[in-house]
C-alpha positions as CSV (number, residue, x, y, z in Angstrom):
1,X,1.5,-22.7,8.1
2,X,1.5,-19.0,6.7
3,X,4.2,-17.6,4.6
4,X,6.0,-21.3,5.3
5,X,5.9,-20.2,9.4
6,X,4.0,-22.3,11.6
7,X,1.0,-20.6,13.0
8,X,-0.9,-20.9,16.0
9,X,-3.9,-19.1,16.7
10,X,-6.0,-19.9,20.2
11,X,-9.4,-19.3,20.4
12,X,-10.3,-18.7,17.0
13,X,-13.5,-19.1,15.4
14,X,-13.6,-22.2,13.0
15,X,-16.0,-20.4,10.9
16,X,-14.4,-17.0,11.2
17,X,-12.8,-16.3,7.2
18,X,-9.3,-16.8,7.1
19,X,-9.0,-13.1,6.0
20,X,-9.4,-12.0,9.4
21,X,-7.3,-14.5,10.7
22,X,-4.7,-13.5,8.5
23,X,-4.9,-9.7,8.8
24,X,-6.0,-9.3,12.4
25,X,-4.6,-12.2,14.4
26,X,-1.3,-13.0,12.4
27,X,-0.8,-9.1,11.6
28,X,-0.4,-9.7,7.8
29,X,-2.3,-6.5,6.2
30,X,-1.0,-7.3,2.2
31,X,-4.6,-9.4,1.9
32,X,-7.5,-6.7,1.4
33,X,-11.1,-6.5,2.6
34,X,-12.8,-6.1,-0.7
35,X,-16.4,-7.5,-1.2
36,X,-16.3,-10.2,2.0
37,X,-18.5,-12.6,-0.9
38,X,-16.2,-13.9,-2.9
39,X,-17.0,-11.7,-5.9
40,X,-13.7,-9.2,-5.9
41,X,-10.8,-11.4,-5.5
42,X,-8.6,-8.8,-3.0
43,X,-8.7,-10.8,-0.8
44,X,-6.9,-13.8,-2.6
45,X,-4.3,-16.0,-0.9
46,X,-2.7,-19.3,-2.2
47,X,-3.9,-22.1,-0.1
48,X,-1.5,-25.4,-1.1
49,X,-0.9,-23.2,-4.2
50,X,-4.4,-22.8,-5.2
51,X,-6.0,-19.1,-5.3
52,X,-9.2,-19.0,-2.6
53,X,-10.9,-16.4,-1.8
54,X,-9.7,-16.0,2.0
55,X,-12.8,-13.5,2.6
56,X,-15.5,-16.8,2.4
57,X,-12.6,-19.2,3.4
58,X,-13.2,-20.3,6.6
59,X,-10.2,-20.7,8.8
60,X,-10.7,-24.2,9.8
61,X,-10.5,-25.3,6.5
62,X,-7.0,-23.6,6.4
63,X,-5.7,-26.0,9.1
64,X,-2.9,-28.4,8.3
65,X,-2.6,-27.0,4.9
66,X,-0.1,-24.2,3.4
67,X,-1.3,-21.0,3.4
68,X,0.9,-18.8,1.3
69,X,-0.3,-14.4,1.2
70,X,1.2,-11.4,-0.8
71,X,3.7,-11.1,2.2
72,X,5.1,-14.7,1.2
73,X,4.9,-14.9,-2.7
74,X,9.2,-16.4,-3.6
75,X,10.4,-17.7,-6.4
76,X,10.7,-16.9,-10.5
77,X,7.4,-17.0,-11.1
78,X,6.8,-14.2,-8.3
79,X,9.4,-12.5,-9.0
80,X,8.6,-12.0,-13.0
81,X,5.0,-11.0,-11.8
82,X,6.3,-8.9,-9.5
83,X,8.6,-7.3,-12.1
84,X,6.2,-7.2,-14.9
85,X,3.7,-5.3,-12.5
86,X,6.3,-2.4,-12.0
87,X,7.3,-2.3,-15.2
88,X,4.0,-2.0,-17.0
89,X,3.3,0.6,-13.9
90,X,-0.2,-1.5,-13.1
91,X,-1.6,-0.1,-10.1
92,X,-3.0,3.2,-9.6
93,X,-4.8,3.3,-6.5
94,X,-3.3,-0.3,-5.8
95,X,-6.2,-1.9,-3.1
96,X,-6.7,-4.9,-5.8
97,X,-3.1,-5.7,-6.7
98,X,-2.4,-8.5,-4.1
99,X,-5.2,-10.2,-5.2
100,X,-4.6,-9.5,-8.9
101,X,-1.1,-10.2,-8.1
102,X,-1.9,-13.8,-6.4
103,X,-4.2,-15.2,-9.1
104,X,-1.6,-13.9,-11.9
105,X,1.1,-16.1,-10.0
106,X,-1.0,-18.6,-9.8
107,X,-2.0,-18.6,-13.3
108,X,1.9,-18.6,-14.3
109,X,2.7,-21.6,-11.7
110,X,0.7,-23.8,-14.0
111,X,0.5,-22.2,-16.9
112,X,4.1,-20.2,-17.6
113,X,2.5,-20.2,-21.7
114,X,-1.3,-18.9,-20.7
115,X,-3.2,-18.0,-23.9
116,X,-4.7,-14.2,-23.9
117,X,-8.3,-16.2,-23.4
118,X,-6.3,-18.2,-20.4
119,X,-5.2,-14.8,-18.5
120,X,-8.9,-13.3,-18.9
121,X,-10.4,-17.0,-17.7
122,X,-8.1,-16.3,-14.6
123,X,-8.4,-13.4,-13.8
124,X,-12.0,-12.7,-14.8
125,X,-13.2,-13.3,-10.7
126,X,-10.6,-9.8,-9.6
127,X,-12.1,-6.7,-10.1
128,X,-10.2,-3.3,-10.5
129,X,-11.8,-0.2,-9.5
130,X,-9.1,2.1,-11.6
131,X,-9.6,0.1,-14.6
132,X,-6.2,-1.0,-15.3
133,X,-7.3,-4.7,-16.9
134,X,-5.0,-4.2,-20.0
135,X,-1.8,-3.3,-17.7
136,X,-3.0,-6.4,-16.0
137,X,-3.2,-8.1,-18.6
138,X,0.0,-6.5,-20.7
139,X,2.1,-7.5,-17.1
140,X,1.1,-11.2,-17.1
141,X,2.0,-11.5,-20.9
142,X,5.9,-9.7,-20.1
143,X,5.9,-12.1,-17.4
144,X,5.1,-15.2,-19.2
145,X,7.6,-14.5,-22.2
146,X,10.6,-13.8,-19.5
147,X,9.3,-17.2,-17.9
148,X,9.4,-19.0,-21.3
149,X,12.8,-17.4,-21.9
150,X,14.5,-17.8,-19.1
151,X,14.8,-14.2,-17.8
152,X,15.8,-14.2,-14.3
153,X,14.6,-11.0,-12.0
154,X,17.2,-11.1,-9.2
């Protein structure tokens, strides 16, 4: 399942990484080609709500199981990152932010209080090329106070 559609895809690969599965065969092009080994993190998805590298994921290991990229991200804690992001204008060239974006969601799904250690623990495996860590960084905080509070982004 992808973005909570079922998804079948014929004659793939087992091995082939889930990034290609998800860009070339179901069309979603949100996930980014950064390193293909696992070091950047632009190419992070949620897999049953957990950030994976989909670049070094392989595909078979996605079947069965919830597979959730920056085309599907719903819900408060989306939207507050999501909101947080444009208001703290974050990206500049913008290839990392769906990866940035996915792990900061993640972060905030199970931790909506993350400590500034906690945010630089989780997002310490996404690299930016522009430099924009403390926009990052400033974006996750906004969007963890308006979680704590209550502040809805409709």
């Amino acid at each position: 399942m992808v973005n909570g559609q079922e998804r079948v895809l014929e004659g793939v690969d087992p091995d082939m990484p889930l990034l290609w599965a998800i860009r070339d065969m179901a069309g979603l092009t949100g996930t980014k080609f950064g390193c293909g080994q696992a070091f950047c993190g632009a190419c992070t998805v949620h897999v049953d709500g957990t950030p994976v590298r989909s670049c070094s994921f392989p595909v078979s290991a996605a079947a069965g199981r919830k597979v959730t990229t920056i085309e599907g991200v719903s819900g408060p804690v989306a939207r507050a990152v999501q909101g947080a992001w444009t208001r703290n204008s974050v990206p500049q060239c913008g290839y990392c932010q769906s990866g940035q974006i996915m792990s900061a969601i993640a972060l905030l799904s199970e931790n909506v209080r993350p400590s500034p250690e906690d945010i630089e623990t989780a997002m310490s495996g996404n690299l930016c090329r522009c430099g924009t860590y403390p926009r990052i960084k400033a974006a996750i905080a906004e969007a963890s106070s308006d979680l704590a509070k209550g502040v809805r982004h409709d």
